[in-house]
N, C-alpha and C positions, 0 to 999 in steps of 0.2 A: 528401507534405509533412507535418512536422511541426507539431502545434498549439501554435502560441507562444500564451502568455496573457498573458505583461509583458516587457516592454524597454525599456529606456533605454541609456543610454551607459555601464554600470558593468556592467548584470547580465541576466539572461532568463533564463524559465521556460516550458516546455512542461508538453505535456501528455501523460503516455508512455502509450505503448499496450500492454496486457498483453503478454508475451511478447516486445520489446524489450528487449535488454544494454544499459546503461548504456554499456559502454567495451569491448573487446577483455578477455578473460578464457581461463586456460589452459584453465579447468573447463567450458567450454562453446564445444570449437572445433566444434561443429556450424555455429555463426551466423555469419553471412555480413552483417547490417547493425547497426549502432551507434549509439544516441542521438550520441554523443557528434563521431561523426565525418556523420551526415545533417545537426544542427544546423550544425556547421562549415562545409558545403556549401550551407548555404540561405542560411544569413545571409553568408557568405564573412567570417568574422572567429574568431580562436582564439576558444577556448571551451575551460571545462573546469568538470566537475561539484565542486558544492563542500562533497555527499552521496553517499549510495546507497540504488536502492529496488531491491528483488529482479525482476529476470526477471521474475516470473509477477506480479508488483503493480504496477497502472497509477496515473496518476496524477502530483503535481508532481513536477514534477525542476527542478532550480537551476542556474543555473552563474553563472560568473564570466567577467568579460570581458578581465581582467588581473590580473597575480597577484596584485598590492598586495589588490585587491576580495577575492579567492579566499582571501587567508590570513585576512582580515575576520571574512568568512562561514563558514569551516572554525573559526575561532575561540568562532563562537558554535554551532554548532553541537558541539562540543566540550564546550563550558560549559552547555548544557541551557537556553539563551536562547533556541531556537528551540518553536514551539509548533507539534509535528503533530497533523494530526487526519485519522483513516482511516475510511471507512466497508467494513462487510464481512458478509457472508451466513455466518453459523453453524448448524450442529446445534444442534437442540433451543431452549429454551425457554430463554434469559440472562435474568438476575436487572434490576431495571429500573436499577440500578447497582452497581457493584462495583470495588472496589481488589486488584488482581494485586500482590503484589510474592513475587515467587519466582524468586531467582537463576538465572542462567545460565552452562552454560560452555563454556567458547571451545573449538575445536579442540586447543590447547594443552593441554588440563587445566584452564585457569584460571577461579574462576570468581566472576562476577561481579555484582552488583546488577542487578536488573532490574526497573523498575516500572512499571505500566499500567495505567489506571483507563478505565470504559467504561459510557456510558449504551445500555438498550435502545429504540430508535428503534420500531420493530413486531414484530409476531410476527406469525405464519400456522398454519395446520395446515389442509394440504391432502390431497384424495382419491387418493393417492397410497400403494399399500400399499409396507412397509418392512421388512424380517423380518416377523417376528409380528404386527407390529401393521399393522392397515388404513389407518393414515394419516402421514403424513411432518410433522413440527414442524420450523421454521427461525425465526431472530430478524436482523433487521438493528440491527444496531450501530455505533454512533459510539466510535473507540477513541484514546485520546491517551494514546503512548509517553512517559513523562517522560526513560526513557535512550533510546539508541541502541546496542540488543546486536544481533547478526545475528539474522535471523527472530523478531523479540520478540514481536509479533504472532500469529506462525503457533504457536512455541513454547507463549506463554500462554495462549492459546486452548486448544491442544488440552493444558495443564495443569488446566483446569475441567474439561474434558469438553465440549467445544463447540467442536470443528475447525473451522476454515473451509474452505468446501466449494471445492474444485478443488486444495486444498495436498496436493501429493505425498507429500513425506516426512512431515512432520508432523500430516496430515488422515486423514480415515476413509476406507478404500478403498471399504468398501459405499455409502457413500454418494456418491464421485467416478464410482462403476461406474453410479449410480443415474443421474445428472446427463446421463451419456453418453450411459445408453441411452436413456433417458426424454426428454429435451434436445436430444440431442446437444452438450453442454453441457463442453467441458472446461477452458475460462478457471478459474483462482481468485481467487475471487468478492472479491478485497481491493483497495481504491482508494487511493490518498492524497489527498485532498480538499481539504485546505488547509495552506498553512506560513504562520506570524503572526512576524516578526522584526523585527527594526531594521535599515532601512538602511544599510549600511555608511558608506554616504560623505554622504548627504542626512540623517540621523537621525531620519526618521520611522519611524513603526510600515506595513509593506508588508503587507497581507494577499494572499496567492496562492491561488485559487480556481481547482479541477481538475473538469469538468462528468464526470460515469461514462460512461465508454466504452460502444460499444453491446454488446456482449455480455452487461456488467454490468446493462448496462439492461435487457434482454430478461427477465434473472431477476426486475429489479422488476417490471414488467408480469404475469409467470408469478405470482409472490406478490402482486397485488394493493397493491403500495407506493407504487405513483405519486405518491399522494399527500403522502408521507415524504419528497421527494428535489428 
């Protein structure tokens, strides 16, 4: 079962679990289950997403209950009215704030604004030797996308030099190898923690609050964050 966190008669929000597809995708005919189509099945009403959070990023997901609501909420999403906010486990030691704007671009060629500003929530340095050095540095992060570019997150991160640890293509292999072994640890360590918008149809301001999956949790505990979260 799916973790609903709001419903009403317009809209719902879950709570996705790492390594959940949003929807049916060519690029990933391994999967075999679908946010989009398990929601569909539990609540028995269409449904349809009216964003995208990556595969491997757990955390809110939105939908729409009818299309009028979904062009709504696709609308503000679009217009950068919507307010995300992620939390995530990085390499090394992040600055206690910091503004990203460093374009991206698209499969096409094209390439486009990207900005993300990001307070550091803790840091650690644990007994854990790393190459050369006898001990492992990590920072958890509170990170708020003002666009919406594919992997903005995973991208800007590992454009400071502070990957987040479980990202494939974009993170540090020594360090996903490290998680593994060390762990058994292969989740990437990124949540979406909360979306702040306007009700489409009621006009109030809806905050949606995403609790970190256990896995994600298991790293806080392992770093000593519990008390950050």
């Amino acid at each position: 079962m799916l973790e609903i966190i709001y419903q009403d008669e317009h809209l719902v929000a879950i709570n996705k679990p790492h390594g959940l597809l949003v929807h049916r995708s060519p690029i990933a005919m391994d999967a075999e289950e679908f946010a989009l189509q398990l929601l569909r099945d539990q609540i028995g009403m269409w449904v349809n997403p009216v964003h995208r959070i990556d595969r491997k990023t757990a955390g809110v997901l939105l939908f729409a209950l009818n299309k009028e609501v979904e062009k709504l909420l696709q609308k503000q999403f679009a217009e950068n009215q919507v307010k995300k906010t992620y939390l995530a486990v990085v390499r090394g030691y992040t600055p206690d704030f910091m503004e990203i704007d460093y374009p991206l671009r698209k499969e096409n060629g094209v390439l486009q604004e990207a900005f993300t500003t990001f307070k550091t929530i803790a840091r650690t340095e644990i007994e854990v030797a790393f190459g050369p050095h006898p001990t492992s540095r990590y920072s958890l992060v509170e990170a708020n996308p003002t666009t919406g570019r594919m992997h903005q997150l995973r991208k800007h991160f590992k454009h400071i030099f502070h990957p987040i640890i479980g990202d494939r293509p974009h993170g540090c292999n020594k360090q996903n190898k490290l998680f593994k072994e060390t762990w058994d640890m292969t989740t990437m360590l990124l949540h979406a923690s909360n979306l702040t918008l306007t009700h489409p149809v009621k006009g109030d301001t809806l905050s949606l609050n995403a609790s970190l999956q256990p896995e994600f949790m298991r790293v806080i505990d392992l770093m000593g964050w519990t008390e950050y979260v």
